[in-house]
N, CA, C and O atoms as a GROMACS GRO file, in nm:
protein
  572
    1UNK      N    1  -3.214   2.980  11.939
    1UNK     CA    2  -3.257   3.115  11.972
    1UNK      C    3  -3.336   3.112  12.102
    1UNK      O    4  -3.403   3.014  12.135
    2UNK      N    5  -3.323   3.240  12.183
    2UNK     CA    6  -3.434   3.212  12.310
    2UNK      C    7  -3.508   3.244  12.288
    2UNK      O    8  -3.498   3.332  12.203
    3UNK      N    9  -3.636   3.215  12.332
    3UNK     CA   10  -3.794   3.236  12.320
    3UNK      C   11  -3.852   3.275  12.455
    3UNK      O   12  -3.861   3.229  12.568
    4UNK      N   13  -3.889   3.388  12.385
    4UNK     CA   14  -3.951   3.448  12.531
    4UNK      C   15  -4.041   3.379  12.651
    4UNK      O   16  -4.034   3.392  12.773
    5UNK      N   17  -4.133   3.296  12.563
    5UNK     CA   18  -4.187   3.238  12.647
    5UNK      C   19  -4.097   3.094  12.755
    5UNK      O   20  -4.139   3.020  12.843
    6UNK      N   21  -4.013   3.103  12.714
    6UNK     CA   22  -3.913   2.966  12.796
    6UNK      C   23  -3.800   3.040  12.908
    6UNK      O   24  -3.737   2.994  13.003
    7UNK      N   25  -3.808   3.177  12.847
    7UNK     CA   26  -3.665   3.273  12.926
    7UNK      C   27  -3.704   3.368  12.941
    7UNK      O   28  -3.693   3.459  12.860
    8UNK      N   29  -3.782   3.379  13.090
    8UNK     CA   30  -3.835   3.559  13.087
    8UNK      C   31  -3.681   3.613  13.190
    8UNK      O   32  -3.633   3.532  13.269
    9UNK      N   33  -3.623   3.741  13.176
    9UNK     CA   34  -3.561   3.785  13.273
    9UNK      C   35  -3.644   3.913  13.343
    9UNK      O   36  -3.608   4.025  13.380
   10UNK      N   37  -3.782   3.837  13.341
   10UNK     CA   38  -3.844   3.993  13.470
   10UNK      C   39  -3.788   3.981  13.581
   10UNK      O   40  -3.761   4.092  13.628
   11UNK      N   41  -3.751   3.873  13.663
   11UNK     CA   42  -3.688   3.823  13.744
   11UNK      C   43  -3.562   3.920  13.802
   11UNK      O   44  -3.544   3.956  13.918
   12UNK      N   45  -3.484   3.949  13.687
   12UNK     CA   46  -3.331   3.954  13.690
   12UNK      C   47  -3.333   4.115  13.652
   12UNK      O   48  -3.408   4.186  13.585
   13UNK      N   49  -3.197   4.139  13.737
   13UNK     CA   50  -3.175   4.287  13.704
   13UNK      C   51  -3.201   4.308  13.564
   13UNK      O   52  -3.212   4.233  13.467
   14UNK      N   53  -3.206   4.438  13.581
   14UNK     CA   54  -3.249   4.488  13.439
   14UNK      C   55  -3.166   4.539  13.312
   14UNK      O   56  -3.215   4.595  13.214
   15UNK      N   57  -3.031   4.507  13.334
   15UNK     CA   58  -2.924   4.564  13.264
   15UNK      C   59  -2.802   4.463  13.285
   15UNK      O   60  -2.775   4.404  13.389
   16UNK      N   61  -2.720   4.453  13.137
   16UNK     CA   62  -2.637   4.358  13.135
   16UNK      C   63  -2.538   4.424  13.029
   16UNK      O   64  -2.570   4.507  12.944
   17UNK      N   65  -2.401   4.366  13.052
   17UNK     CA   66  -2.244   4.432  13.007
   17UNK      C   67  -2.278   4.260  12.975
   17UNK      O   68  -2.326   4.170  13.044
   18UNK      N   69  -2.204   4.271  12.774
   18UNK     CA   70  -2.152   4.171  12.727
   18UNK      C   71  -2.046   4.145  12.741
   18UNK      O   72  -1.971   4.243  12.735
   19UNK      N   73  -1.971   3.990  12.770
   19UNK     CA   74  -1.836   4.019  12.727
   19UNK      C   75  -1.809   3.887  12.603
   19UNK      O   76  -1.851   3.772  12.612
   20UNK      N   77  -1.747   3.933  12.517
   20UNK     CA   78  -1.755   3.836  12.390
   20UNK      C   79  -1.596   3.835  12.377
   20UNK      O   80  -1.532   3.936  12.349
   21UNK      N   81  -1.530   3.694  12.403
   21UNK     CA   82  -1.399   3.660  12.384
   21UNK      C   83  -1.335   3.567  12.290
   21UNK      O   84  -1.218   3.529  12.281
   22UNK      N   85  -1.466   3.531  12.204
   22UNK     CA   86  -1.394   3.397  12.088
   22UNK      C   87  -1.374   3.506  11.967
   22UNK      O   88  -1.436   3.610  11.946
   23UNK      N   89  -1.253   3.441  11.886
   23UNK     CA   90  -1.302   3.468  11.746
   23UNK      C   91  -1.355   3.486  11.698
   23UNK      O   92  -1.461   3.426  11.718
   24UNK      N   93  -1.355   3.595  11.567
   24UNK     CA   94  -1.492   3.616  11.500
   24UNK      C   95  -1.469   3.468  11.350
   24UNK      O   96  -1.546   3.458  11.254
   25UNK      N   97  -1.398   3.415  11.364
   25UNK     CA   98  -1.388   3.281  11.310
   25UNK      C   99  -1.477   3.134  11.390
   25UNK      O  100  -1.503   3.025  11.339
   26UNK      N  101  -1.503   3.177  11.511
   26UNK     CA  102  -1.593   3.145  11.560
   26UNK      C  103  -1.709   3.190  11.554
   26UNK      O  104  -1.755   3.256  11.647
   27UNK      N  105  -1.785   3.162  11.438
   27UNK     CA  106  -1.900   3.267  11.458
   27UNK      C  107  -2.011   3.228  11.559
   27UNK      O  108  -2.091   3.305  11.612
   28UNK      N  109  -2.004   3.100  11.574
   28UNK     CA  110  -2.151   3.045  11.656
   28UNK      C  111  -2.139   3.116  11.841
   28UNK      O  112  -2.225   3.118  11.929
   29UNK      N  113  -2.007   3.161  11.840
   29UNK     CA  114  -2.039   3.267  12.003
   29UNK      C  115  -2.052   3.385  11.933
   29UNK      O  116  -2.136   3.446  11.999
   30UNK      N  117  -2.032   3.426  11.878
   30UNK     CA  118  -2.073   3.592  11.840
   30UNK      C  119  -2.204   3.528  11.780
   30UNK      O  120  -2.271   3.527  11.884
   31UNK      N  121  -2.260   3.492  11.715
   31UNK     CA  122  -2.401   3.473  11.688
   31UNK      C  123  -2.484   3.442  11.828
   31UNK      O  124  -2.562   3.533  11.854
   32UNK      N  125  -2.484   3.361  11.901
   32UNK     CA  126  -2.546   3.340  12.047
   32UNK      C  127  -2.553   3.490  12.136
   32UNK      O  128  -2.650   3.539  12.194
   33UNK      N  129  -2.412   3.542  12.122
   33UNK     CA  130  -2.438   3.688  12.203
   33UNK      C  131  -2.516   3.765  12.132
   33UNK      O  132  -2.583   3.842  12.200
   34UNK      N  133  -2.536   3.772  11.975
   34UNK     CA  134  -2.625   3.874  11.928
   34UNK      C  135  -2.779   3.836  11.956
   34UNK      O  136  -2.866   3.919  11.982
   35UNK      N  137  -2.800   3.685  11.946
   35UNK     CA  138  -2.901   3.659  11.969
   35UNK      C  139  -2.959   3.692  12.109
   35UNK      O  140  -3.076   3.723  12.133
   36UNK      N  141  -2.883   3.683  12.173
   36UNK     CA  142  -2.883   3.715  12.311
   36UNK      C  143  -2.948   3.856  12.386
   36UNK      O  144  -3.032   3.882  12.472
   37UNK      N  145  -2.855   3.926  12.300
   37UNK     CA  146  -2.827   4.074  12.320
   37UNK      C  147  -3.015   4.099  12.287
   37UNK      O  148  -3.087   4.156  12.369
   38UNK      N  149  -3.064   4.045  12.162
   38UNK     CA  150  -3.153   4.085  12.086
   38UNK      C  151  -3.291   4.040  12.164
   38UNK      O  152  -3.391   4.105  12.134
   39UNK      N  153  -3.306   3.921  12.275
   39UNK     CA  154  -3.377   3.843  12.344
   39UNK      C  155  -3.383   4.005  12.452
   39UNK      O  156  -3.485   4.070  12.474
   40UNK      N  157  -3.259   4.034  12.497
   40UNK     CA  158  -3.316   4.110  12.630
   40UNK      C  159  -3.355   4.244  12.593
   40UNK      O  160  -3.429   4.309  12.667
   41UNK      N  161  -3.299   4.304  12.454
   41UNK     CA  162  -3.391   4.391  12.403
   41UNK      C  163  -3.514   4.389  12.361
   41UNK      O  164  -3.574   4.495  12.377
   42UNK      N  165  -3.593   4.274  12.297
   42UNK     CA  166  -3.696   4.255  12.366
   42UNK      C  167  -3.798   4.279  12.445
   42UNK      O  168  -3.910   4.328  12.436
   43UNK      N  169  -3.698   4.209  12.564
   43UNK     CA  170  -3.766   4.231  12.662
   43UNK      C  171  -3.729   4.315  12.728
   43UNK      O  172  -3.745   4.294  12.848
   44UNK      N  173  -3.671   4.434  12.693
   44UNK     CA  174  -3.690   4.598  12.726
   44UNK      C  175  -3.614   4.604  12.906
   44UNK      O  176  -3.652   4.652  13.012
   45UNK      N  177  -3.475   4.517  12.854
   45UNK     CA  178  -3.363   4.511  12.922
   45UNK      C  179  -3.253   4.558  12.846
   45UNK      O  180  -3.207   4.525  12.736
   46UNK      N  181  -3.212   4.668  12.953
   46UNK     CA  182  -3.078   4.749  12.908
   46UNK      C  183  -2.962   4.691  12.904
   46UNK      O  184  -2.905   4.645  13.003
   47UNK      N  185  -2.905   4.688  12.756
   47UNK     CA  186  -2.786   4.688  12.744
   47UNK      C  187  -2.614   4.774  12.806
   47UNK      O  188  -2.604   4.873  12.732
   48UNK      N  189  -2.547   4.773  12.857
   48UNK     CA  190  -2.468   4.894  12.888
   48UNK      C  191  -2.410   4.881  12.813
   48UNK      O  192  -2.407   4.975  12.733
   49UNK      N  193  -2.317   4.752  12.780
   49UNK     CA  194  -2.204   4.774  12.644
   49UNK      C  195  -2.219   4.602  12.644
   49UNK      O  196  -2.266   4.510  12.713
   50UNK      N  197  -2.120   4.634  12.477
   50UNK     CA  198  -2.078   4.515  12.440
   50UNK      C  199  -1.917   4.500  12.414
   50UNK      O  200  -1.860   4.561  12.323
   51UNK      N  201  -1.838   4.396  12.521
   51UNK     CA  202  -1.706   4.444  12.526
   51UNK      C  203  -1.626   4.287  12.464
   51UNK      O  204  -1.648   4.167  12.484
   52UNK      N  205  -1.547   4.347  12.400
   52UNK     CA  206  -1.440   4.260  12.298
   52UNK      C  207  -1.374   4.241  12.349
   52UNK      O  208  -1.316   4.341  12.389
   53UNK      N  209  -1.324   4.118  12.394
   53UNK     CA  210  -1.160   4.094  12.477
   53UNK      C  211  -1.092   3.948  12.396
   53UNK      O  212  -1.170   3.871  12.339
   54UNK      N  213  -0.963   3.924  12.398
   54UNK     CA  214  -0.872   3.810  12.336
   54UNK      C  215  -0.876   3.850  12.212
   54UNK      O  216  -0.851   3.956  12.155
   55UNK      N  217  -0.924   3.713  12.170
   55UNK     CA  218  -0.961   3.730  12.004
   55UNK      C  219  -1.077   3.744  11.987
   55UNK      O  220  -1.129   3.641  11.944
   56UNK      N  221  -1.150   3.834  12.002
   56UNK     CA  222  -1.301   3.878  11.957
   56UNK      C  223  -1.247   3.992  11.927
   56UNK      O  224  -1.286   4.016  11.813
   57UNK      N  225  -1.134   4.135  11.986
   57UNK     CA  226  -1.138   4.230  11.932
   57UNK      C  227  -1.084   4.182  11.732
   57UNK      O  228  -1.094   4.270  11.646
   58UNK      N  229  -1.053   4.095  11.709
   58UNK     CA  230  -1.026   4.097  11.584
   58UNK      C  231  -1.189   4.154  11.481
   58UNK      O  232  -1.189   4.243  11.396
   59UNK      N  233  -1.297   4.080  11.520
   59UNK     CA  234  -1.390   4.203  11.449
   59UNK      C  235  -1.415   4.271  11.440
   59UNK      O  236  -1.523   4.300  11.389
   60UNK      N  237  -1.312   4.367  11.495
   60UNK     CA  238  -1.327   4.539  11.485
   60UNK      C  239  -1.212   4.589  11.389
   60UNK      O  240  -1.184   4.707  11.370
   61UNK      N  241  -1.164   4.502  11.344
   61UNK     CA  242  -1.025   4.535  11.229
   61UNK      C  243  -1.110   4.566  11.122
   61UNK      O  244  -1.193   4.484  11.083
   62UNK      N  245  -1.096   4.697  11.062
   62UNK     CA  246  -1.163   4.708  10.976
   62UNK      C  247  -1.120   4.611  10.842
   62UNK      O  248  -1.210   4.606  10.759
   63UNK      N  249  -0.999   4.535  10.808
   63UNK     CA  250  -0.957   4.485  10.708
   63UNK      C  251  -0.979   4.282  10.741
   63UNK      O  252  -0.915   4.190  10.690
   64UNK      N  253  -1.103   4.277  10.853
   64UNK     CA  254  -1.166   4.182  10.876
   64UNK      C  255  -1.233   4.123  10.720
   64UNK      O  256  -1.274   4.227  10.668
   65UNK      N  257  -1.257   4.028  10.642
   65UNK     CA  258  -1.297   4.052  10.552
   65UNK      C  259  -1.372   3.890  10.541
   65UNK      O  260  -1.299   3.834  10.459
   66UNK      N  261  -1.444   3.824  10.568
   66UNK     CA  262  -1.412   3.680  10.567
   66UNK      C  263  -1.502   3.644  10.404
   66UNK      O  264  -1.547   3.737  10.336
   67UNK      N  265  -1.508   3.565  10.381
   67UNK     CA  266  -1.562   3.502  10.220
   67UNK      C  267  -1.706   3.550  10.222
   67UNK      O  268  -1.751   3.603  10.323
   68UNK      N  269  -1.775   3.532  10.117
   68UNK     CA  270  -1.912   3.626  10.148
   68UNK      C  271  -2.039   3.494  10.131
   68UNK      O  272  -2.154   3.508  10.089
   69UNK      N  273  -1.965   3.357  10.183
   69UNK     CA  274  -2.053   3.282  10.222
   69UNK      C  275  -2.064   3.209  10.339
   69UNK      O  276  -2.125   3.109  10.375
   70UNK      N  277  -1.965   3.310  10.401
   70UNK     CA  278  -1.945   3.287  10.577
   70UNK      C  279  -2.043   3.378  10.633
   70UNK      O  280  -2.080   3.453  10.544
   71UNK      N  281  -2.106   3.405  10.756
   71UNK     CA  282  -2.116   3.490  10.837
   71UNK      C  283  -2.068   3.636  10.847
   71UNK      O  284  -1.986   3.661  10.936
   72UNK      N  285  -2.103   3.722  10.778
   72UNK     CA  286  -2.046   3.843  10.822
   72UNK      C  287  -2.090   3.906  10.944
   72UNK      O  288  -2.195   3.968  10.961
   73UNK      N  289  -1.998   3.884  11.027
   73UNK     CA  290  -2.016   3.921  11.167
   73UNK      C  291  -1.986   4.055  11.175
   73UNK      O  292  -2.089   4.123  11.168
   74UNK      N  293  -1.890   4.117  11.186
   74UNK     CA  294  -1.880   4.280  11.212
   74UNK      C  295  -2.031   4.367  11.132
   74UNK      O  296  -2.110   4.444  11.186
   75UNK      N  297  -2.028   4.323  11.005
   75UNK     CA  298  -2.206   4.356  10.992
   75UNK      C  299  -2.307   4.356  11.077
   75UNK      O  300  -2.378   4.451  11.110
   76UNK      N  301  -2.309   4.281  11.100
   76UNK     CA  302  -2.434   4.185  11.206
   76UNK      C  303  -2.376   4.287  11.350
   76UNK      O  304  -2.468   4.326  11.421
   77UNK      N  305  -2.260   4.321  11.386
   77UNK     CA  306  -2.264   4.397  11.517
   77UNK      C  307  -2.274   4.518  11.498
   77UNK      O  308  -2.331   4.596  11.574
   78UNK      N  309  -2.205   4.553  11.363
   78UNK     CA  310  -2.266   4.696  11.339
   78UNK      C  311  -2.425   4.746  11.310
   78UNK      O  312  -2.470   4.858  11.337
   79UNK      N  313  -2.498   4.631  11.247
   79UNK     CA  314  -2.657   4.672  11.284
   79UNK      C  315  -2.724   4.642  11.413
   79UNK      O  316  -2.824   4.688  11.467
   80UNK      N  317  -2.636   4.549  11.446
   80UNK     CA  318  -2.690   4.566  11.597
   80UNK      C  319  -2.666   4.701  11.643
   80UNK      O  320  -2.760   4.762  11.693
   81UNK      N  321  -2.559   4.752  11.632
   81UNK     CA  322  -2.498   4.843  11.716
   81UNK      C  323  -2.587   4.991  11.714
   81UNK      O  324  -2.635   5.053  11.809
   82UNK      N  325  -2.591   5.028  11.544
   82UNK     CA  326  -2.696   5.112  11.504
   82UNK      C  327  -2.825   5.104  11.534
   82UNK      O  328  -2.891   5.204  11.561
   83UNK      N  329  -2.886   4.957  11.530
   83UNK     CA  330  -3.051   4.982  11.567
   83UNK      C  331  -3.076   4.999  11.708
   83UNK      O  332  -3.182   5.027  11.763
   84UNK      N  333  -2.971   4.981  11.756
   84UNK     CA  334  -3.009   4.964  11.941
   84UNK      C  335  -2.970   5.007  12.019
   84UNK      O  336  -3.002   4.984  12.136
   85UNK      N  337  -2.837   5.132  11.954
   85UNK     CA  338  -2.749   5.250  12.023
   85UNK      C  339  -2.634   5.151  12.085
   85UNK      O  340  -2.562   5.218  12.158
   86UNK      N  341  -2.602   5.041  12.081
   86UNK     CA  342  -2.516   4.965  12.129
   86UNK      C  343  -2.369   5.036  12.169
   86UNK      O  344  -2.323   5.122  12.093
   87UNK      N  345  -2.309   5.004  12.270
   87UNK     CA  346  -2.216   5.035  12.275
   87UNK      C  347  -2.057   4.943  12.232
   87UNK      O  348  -1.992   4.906  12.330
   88UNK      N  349  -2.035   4.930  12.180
   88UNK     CA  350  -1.860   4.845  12.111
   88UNK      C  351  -1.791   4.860  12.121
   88UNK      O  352  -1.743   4.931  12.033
   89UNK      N  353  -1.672   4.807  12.262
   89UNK     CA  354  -1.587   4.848  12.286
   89UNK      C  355  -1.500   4.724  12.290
   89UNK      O  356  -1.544   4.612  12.317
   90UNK      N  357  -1.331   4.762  12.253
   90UNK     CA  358  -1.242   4.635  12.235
   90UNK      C  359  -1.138   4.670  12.366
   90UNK      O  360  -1.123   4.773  12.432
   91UNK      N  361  -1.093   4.578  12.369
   91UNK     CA  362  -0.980   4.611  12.476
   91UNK      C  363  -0.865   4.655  12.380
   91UNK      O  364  -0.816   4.624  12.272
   92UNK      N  365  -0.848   4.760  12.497
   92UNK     CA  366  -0.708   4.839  12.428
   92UNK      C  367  -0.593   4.759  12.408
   92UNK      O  368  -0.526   4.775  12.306
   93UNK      N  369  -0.544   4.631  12.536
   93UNK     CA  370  -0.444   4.578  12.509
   93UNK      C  371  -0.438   4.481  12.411
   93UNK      O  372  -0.352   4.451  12.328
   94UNK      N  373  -0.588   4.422  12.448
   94UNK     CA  374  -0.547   4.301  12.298
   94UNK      C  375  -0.590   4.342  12.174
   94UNK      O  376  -0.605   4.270  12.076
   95UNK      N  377  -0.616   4.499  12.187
   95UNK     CA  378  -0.610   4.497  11.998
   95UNK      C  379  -0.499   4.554  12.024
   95UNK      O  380  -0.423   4.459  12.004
   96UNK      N  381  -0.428   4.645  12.056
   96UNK     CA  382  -0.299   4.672  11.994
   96UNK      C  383  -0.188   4.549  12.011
   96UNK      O  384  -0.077   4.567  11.961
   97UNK      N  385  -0.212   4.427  12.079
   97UNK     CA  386  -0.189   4.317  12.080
   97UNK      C  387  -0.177   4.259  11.914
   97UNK      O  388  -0.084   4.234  11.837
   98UNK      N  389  -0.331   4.255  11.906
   98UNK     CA  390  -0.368   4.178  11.734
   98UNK      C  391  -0.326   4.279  11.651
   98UNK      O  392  -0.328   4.228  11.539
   99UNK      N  393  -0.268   4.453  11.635
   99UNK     CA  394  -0.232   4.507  11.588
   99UNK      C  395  -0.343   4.605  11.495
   99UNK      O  396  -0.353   4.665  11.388
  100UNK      N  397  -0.426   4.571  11.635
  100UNK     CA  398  -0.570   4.700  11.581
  100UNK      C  399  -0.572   4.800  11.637
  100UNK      O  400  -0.599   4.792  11.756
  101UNK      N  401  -0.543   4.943  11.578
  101UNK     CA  402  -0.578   5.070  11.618
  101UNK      C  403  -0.653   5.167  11.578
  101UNK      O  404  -0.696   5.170  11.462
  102UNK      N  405  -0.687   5.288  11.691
  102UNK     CA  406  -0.743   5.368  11.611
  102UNK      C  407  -0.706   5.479  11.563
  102UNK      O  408  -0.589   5.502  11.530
  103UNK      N  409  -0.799   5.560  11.554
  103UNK     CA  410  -0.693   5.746  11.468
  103UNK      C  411  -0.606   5.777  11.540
  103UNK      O  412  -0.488   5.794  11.508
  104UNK      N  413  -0.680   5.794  11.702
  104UNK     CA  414  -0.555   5.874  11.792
  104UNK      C  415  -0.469   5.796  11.794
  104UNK      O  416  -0.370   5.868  11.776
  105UNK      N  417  -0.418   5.650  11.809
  105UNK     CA  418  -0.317   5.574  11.872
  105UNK      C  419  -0.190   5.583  11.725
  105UNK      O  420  -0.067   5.576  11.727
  106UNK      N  421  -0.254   5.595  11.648
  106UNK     CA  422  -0.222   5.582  11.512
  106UNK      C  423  -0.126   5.745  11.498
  106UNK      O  424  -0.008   5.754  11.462
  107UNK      N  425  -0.200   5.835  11.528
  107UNK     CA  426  -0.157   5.960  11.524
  107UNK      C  427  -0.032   5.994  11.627
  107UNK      O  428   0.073   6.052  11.599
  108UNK      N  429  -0.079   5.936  11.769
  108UNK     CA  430   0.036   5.905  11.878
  108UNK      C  431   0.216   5.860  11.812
  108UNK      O  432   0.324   5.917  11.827
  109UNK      N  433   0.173   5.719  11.732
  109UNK     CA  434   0.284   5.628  11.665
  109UNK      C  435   0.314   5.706  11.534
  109UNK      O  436   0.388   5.635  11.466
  110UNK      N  437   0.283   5.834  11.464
  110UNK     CA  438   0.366   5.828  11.385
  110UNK      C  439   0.324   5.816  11.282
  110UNK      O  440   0.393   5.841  11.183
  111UNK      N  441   0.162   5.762  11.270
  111UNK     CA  442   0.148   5.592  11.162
  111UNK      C  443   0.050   5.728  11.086
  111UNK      O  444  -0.009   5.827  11.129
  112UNK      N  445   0.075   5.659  10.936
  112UNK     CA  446  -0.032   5.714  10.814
  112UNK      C  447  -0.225   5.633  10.833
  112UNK      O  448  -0.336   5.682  10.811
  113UNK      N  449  -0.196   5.541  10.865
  113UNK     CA  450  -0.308   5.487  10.922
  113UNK      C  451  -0.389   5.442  11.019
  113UNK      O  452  -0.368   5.483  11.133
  114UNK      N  453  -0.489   5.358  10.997
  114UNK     CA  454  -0.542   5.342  11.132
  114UNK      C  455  -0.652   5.220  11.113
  114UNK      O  456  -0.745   5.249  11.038
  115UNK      N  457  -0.653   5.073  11.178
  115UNK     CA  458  -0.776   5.025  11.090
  115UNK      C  459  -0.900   4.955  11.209
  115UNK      O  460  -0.968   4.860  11.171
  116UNK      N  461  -0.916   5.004  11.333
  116UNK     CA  462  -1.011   4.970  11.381
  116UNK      C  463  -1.141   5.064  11.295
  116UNK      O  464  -1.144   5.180  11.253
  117UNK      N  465  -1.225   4.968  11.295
  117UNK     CA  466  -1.372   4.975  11.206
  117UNK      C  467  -1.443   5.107  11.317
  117UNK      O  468  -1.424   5.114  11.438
  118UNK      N  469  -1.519   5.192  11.240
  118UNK     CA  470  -1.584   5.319  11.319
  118UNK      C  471  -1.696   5.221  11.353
  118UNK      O  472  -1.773   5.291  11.419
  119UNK      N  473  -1.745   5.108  11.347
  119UNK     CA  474  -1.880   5.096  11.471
  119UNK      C  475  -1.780   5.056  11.569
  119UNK      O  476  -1.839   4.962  11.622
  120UNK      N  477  -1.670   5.064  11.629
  120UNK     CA  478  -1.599   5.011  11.779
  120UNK      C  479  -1.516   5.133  11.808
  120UNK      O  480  -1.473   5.223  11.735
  121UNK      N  481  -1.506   5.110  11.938
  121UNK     CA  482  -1.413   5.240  11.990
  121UNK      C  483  -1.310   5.117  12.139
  121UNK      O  484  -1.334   5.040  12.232
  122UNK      N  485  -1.214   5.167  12.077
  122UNK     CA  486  -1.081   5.134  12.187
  122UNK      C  487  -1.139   5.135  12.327
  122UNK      O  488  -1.226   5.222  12.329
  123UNK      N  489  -1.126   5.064  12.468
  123UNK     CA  490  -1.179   5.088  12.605
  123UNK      C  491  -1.070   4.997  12.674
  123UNK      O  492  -1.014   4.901  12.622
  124UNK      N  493  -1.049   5.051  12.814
  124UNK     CA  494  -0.961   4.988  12.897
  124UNK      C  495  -1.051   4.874  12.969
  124UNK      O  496  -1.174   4.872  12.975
  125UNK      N  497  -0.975   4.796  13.013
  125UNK     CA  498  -1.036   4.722  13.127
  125UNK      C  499  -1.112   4.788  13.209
  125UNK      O  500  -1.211   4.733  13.257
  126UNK      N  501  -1.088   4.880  13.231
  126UNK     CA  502  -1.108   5.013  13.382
  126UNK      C  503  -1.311   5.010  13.353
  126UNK      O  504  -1.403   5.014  13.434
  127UNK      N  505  -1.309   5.001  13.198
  127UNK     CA  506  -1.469   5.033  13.203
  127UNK      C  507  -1.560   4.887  13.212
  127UNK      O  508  -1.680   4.890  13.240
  128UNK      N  509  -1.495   4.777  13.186
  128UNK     CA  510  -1.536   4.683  13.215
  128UNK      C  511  -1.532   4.599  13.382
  128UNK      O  512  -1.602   4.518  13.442
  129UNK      N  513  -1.418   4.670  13.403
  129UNK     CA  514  -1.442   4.656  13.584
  129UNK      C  515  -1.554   4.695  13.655
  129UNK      O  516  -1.609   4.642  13.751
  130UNK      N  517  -1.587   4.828  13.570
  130UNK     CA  518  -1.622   4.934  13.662
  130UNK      C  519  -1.796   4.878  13.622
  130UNK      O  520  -1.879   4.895  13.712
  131UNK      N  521  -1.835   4.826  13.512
  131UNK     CA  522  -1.953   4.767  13.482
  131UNK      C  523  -1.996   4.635  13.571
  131UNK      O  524  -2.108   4.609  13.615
  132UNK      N  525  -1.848   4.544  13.588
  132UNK     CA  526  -1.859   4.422  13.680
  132UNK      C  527  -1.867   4.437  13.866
  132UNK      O  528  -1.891   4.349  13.949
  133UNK      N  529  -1.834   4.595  13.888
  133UNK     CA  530  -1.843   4.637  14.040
  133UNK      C  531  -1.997   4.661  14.057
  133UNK      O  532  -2.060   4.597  14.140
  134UNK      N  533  -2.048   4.742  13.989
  134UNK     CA  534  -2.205   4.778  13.968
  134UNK      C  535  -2.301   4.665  14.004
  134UNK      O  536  -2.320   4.578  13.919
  135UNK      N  537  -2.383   4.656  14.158
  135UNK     CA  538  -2.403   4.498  14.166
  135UNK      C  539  -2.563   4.497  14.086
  135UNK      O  540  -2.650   4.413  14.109
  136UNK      N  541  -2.577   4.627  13.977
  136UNK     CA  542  -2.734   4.600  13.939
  136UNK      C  543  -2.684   4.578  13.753
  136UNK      O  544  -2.757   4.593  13.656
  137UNK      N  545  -2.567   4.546  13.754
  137UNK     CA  546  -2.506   4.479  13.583
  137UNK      C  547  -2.491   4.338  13.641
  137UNK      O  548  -2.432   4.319  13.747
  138UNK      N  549  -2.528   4.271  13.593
  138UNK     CA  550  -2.516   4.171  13.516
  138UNK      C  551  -2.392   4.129  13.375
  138UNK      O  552  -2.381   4.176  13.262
  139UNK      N  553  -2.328   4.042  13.434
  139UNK     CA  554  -2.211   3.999  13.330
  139UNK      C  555  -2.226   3.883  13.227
  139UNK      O  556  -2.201   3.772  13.272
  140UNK      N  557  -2.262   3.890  13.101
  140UNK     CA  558  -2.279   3.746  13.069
  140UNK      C  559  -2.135   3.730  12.916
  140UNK      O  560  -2.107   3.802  12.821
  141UNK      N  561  -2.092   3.627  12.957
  141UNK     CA  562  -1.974   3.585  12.887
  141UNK      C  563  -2.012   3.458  12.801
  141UNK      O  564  -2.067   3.354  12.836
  142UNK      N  565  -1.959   3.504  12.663
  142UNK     CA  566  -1.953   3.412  12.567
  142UNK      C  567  -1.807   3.386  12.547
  142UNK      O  568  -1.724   3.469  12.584
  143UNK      N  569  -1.782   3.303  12.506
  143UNK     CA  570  -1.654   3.223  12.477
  143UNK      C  571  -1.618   3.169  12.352
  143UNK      O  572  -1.513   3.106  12.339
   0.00000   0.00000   0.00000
């Protein structure tokens, strides 16, 4: 975990875009980014979003389910998400890639269902560019 006193970011811009790309079968990078996330809240550094790309959008499937003596990660991002206004966004291509959608895309296709989880919302690349052009964001990537 970081400790404030070893990692100050007064230093460093004041706002940072996650990007989280491992598995949520990987839990030890989604645990480091939450911890992470939770260090610069803290220290009363803005979050802009937290963005899902590869296989990380798989924890937004709502039919994510892992044993209940693993890590429940989509928990853990959904209280993140709630206590701290977080923002959760997956990439559009690789969840409809992994075969995660939401109401509208669902409604688009035809489909009776829909199973991306309501703490995440679908996002293009376009908003994660547009966070990485911004030279006062900060990008930090877990893997």
């Amino acid at each position: 975990m970081l400790n404030s006193s070893h990692c100050s970011f007064k230093n460093m811009t004041q706002e940072f875009t996650i990007l989280v790309s491992a598995s949520p079968l990987k839990t030890q990078s989604h645990l480091t980014s939450m911890r992470f996330i939770q260090e610069l809240i803290q220290q009363n550094i803005s979050i802009r979003s937290v963005f899902f790309y590869q296989d990380a959008v798989l924890v937004a499937n709502e039919f994510y389910n892992p044993p209940s003596d693993e890590p429940q990660i989509r928990e853990q991002w959904q209280h993140l998400s709630r206590s701290h206004d977080l923002d959760l966004q997956t990439c559009v291509a690789a969840s409809f890639r992994r075969g995660i959608i939401d109401e509208h895309e669902a409604k688009q296709r035809g489909l009776n269902s829909f199973n991306l989880h309501p703490s995440f919302k679908i996002s293009g690349l376009g908003q994660l560019a547009a966070a990485m052009s911004d030279p006062n964001v900060k990008l930090v990537h877990f893997k």
